[in-house]
N, C-alpha and C positions, 0 to 999 in steps of 0.2 A: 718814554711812551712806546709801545708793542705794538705792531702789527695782528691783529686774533680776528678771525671771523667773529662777528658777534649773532649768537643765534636769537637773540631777543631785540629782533628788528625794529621795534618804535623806540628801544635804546638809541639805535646807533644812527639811526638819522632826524634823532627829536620826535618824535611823527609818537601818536596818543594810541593806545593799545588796538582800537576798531583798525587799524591799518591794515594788522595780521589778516580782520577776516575779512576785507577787502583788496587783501592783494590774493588771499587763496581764492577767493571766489573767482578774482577775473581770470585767474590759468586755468580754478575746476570747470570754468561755463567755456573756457574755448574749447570743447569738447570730450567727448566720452571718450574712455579709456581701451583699447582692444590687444594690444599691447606694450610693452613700456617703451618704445620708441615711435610712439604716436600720441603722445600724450599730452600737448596742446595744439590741436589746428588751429586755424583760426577762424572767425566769424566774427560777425557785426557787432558786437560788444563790445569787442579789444579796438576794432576798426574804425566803428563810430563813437564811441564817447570816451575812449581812452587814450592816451598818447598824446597829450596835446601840450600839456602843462610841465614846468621844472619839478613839481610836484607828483605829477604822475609817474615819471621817468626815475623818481627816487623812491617811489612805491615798484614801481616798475624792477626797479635792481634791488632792493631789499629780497622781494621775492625769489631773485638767483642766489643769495646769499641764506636767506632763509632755510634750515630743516622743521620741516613740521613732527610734531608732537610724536605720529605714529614713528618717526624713522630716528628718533635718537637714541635707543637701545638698541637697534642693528647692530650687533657686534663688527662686521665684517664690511660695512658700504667702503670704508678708510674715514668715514668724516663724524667720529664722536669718540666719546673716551670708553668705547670699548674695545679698541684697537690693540690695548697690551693683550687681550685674547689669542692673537697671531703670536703669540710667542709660544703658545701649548703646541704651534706645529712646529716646533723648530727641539734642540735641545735642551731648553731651559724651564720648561715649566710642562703642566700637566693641571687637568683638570682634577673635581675632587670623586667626580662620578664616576666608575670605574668602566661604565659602558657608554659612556659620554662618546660625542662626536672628535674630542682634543685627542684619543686614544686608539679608538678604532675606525677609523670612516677610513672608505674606502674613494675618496672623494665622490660620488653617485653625483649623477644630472638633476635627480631628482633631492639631493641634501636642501634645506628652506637656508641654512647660514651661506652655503655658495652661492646662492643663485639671489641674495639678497643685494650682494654687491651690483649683480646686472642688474637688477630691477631699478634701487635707487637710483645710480648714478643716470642711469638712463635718463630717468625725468628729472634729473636737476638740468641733464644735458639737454630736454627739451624747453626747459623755462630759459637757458641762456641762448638757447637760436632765434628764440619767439622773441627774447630780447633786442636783440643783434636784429634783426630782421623790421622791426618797426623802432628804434629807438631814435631813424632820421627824420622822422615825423615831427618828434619834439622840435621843436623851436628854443634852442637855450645857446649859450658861446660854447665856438668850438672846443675849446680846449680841455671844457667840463665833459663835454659829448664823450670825447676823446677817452678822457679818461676812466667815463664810465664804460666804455665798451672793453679797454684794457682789463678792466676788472672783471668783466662777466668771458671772456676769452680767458683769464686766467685761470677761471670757476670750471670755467668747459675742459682747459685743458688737462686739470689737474684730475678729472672724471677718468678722461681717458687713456690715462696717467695708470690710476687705479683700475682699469681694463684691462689696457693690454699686456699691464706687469702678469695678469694670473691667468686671463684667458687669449694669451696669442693676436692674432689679428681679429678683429670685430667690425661692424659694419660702424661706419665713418658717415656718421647723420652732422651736417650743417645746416641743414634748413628745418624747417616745419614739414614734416608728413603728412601725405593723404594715409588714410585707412589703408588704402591696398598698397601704397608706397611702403609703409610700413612693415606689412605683413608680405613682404617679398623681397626684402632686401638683402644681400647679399650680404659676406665678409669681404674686408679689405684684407689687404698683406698687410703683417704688422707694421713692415716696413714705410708702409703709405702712411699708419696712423702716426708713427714715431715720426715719419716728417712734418706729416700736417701739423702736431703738438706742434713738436721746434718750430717751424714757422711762426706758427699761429703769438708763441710766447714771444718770437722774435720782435711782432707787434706793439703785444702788450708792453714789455720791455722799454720801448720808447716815450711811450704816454703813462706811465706808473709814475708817482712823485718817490722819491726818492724816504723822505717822511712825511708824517704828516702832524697836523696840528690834533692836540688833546680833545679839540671836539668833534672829529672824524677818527678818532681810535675804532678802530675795527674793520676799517677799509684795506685793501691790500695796497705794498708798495712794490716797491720796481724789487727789493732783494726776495721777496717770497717767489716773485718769477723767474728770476736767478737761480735760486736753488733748486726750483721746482724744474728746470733746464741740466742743473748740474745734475739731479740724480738720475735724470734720463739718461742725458749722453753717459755717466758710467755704465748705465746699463746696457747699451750698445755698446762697450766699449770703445768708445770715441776718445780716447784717453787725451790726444793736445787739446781739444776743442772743449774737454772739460773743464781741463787746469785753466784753460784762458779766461773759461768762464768763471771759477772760482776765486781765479785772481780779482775779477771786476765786482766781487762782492767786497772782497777785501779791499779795493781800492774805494769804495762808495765812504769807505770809514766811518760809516750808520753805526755795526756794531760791534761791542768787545764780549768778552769773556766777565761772565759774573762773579767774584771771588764765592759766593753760594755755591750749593751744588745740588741737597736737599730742597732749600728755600725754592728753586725753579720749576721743582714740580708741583707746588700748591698754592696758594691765591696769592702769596707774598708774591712770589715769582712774575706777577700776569706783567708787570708794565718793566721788565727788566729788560736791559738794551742788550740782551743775549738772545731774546723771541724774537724769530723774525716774523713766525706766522703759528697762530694756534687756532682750535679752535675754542667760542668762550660759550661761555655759563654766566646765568646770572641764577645765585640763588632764592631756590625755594619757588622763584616766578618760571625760572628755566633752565633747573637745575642738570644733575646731571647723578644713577644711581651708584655707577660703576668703582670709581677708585676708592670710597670711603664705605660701601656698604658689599656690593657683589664681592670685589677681587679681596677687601681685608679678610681675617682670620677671625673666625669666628671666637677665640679668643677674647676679642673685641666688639662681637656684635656683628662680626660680618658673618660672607657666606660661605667662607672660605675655599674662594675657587680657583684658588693661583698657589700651584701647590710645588713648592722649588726643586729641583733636584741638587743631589751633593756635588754634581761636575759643577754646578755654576759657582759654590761658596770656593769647590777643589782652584777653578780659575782664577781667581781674585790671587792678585801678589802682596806678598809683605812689604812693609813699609819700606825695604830697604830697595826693590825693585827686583829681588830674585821672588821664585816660588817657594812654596811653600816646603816642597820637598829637600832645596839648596839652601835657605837662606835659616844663620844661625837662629833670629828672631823667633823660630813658632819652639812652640812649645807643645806637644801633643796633650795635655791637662790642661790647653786654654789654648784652645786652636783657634779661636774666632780674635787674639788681642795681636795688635801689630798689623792690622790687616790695610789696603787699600784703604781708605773711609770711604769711597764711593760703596762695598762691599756694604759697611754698616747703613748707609741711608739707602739702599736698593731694595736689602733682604733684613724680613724677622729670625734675628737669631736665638733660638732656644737659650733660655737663661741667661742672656746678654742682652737683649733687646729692650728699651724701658720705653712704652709707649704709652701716653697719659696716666703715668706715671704707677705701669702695670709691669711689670717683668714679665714678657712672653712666655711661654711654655710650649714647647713645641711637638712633644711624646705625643703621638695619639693618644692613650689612656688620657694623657691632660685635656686633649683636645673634646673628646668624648666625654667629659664631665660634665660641658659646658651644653651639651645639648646636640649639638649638632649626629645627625644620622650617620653622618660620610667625618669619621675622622680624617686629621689630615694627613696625607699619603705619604710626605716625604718630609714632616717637621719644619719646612722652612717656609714661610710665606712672603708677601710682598710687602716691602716699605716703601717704595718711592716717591708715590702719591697720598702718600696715608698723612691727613694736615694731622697734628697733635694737640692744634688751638683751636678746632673746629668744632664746636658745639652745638650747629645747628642739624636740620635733618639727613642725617646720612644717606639719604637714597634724593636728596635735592642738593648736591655740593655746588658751590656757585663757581671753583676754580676753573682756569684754563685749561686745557691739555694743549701739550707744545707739540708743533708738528715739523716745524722746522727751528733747529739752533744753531746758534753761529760757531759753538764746537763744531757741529757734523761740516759748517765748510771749511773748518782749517782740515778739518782728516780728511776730509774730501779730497782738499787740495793735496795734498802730501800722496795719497793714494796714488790720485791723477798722475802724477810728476811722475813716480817711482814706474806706474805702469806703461807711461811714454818712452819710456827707456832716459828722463833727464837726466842731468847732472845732481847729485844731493848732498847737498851743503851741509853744515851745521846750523847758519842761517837762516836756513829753511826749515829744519828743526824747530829752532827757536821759536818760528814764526809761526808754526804751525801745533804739533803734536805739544811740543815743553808748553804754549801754553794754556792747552787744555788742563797738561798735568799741576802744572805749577799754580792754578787758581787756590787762594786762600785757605776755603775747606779742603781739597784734597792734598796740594803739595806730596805729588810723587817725586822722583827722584827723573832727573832730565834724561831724556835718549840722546845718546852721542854716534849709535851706529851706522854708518853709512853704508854699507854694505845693503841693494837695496833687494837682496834676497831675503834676508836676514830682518829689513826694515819690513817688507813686507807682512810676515808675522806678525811682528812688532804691532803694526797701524791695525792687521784686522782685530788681534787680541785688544787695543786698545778701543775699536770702537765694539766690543763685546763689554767691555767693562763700561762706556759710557754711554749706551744708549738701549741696556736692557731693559727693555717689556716698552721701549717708546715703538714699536713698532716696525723698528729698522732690521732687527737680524734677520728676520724672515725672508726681504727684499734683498740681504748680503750675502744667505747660502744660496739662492736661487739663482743669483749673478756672479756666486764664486764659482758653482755645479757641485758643491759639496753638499747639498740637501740630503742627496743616499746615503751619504757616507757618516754626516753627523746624527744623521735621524733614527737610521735603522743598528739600534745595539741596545744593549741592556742600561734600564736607570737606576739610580738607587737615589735612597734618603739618607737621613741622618742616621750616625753610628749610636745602636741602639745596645750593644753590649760590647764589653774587651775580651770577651769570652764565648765566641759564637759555637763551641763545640758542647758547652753544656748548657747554652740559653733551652729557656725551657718554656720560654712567652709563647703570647698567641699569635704575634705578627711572624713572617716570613721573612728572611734575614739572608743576607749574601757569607760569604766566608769570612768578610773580615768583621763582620756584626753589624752593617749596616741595613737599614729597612728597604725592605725589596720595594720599588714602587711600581715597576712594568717592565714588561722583557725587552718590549721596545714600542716604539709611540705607534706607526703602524709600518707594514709593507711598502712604503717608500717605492714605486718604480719610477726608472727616467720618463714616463708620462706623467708621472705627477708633477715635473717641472709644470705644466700647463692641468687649467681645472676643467673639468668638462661646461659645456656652454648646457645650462638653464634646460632640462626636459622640455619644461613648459614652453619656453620659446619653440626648441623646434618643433613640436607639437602644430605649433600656430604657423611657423614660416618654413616655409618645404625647402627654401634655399640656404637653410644653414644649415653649414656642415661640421658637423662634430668633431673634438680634438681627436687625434690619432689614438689609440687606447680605450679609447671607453665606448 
């Protein structure tokens, strides 16, 4: 059984469809909207007729849990499956639009995908205080209380989780706002909000059940707050107080390693004891358009918007554990056999790839056959999430997207260790990195290196290979400070001739014959470590002050 938000809330706690429009109405009615940090006061409604019952209280936290309808294509809030989107700002992918925002933003106050993040999380973070603020009203046993407020403190804090990773310090709202409360409030230092989280989880932490029963699947347990703890403190680099923390995921013995690797990204995957926390889908009722219809390759009927570059295939090692440059295995007339197999269930490989039982084609010219305006820019598309047995409506997929896996806390842990200055065993190898590697489908070859300069490389190239497009490497250059440096150079696509001095095509080609795809993603400055805060807000509130740069 899996820890997943479930977003089809009269699922996940029995409760009959009218629920949804009676838990939205009682947050739309505690008041008008004037900014997104005032977005449910309160009034006689929630006051007097609500909050009384066990019933209420679990209508009451469905709605923390809940995304409504308008906010689940939000590419950028963190909480739906359009999240492998953030990989267009990193190294590995690219949009298919050539004047797209994944290519040239300059990040602007006024862009709608950044400022989408503040807005959402905002009012989720006000539905969990308006929570927390009346949930002692109910009458029900402590221990249920308990738990549910661990769960909506866990909601809040992973909001601001999602804040202050992109926009620096932000204003640190715990309660219910007035109107002018709202539209005057200050930032905090980041540094206040990254305590408050850690506190706050430190809480929830103690009243999470550790698992839960098959008819509460979708509630969160004590290891999504754990994790959701460990990736903070790496990002302060708190490096003992992580590993300590990663260790106590490890010690819960809740979760292992799935011999899968593929299977965990698509519905087979939802109840596998490697999810610690996802978020879910039900199809076709409350589906989801993004992994089967937007990001696939039009090839396929998709939209083809997840368009690879050749460093990410160049990355991927041979079977034997060298690259591809050293290791006798490649063959240059069949570059793609011998590879990682994570390589093969990640990325569509040109003439290699067999999906529903289609051998990909990856040449623009093939691409362009099929229709599509925006051929694909670098031949390579996304497989990760692409189900192969999935025959229902591809813009309503019912799977999960995983947001937390109990790989990311063995490399976590290893990380931690290495950047504390510990001691690094082979032991700890074992225990951590060999067996990500060693699970069933991939079986790469074990690391022995102790050297933890050397191991350093080692862990981040290995979580480049395990967690492309889940939404993790974006959060790993920005906390390594390598964003400038892996961002701003020239990309390329597939090699499109062996003979680039008399190619004579219509594409634009690098020296060695490879398809030019963009000179570089965009101008990258050290203020782009942080994003500008929402025009529209400061607009409304005189007291926020904008990141340095923009």
């Amino acid at each position: 059984m899996n820890n997943t938000i479930n977003k089809y809330p009269w699922k996940l706690f029995g409760q009959k469809f009218i629920y949804q429009a009676i838990i939205s109405s009682l947050f739309l009615l505690m008041g008008c909207e004037k900014n997104f940090l005032d977005e449910y006061p309160k009034d006689k409604l929630s006051e007097g007729t609500f909050w009384k019952t066990l019933n209420d209280a679990n209508l009451a936290l469905t709605g923390c849990y809940e995304l409504e309808i308008s906010d689940v294509h939000n590419d950028f809030t963190g909480w739906n499956a359009g999240i492998p989107y953030l990989e267009q700002w990193t190294d590995i992918a690219r949009h298919k639009q050539p004047t797209d925002w994944s290519i040239g933003i300059n990040y602007l106050s006024t862009e709608t995908r950044l400022n989408e993040r503040w807005s959402f999380n905002y009012k989720k973070i006000s539905r969990c205080n308006y929570f927390l603020e009346n949930i002692d009203k109910v009458d029900m046993v402590s221990g249920q209380k308990a738990e549910m407020k661990a769960e909506v403190r866990f909601l809040r804090d992973y909001c601001y989780y999602l804040l202050y990773q992109v926009y620096g310090g932000v204003p640190l709202v715990t309660k219910t706002l007035t109107f002018n409360e709202a539209n005057t409030i200050s930032r905090s230092p980041k540094n206040d909000v990254v305590n408050f989280v850690l506190s706050d989880l430190d809480k929830a932490i103690l009243d999470l059940p550790v698992t839960r029963p098959s008819n509460l699947q979708g509630r969160i347990e004590k290891g999504a707050a754990l994790a959701l703890k460990g990736r903070i403190l790496m990002s302060e680099g708190r490096w003992v107080e992580a590993a300590a923390n990663y260790k106590s995921i490890i010690d819960l013995q809740r979760y292992t390693i799935d011999s899968r690797f593929k299977k965990l990204f698509e519905a087979d995957g939802d109840n596998s004891n490697e999810i610690i926390w996802a978020l879910r889908y039900v199809q076709d009722l409350y589906g989801e358009g993004a992994t089967q219809f937007m990001l696939i390759s039009q090839w396929y009927g998709g939209n083809t918007e997840m368009n690879i570059f050749q460093n990410v295939i160049d990355a991927y090692l041979m079977t034997d554990g060298n690259t591809f440059q050293t290791s006798p295995l490649y063959d240059p007339a069949n570059p793609f056999k011998n590879r990682d197999p994570r390589l093969y269930a990640t990325v569509m490989l040109p003439g290699y790839t067999v999906f529903k039982g289609r051998t990909y084609q990856g040449h623009p010219d093939s691409l362009a056959k099929v229709g599509t305006a925006y051929a694909g820019h670098t031949g390579y598309q996304l497989n990760k999430f692409e189900d192969s047995g999935y025959t229902g409506d591809i813009a309503s997929y019912g799977g999960d997207f995983k947001i937390f896996r109990y790989a990311e806390v063995l490399l976590s842990y290893l990380e931690s260790k290495i950047e504390a200055g510990d001691n690094i065993t082979q032991g700890l190898l074992d225990e951590t990195i060999n067996k990500v590697r060693a699970r069933a489908e991939v079986h790469m070859p074990l690391i022995t290196e102790l050297n933890s300069a050397a191991l350093r490389t080692i862990v981040r190239n290995e979580r480049y290979y395990e967690f492309a497009f889940e939404g993790i490497r974006y959060y790993d250059i920005l906390r390594w400070k390598i964003a400038d440096e892996v961002i701003n150079k020239k990309f390329y696509g597939m090699k499109l001739t062996d003979a680039p001095g008399s190619y004579t095509g219509k594409y634009v080609i690098n020296a060695t014959g490879n398809l030019f795809s963009c000179e570089k993603k965009w101008d990258f400055k050290g203020h782009n470590y942080l994003w500008p805060l929402p025009q529209t807000e400061l607009d409304i509130n005189k007291n926020l002050v904008q990141n340095p740069g923009y």
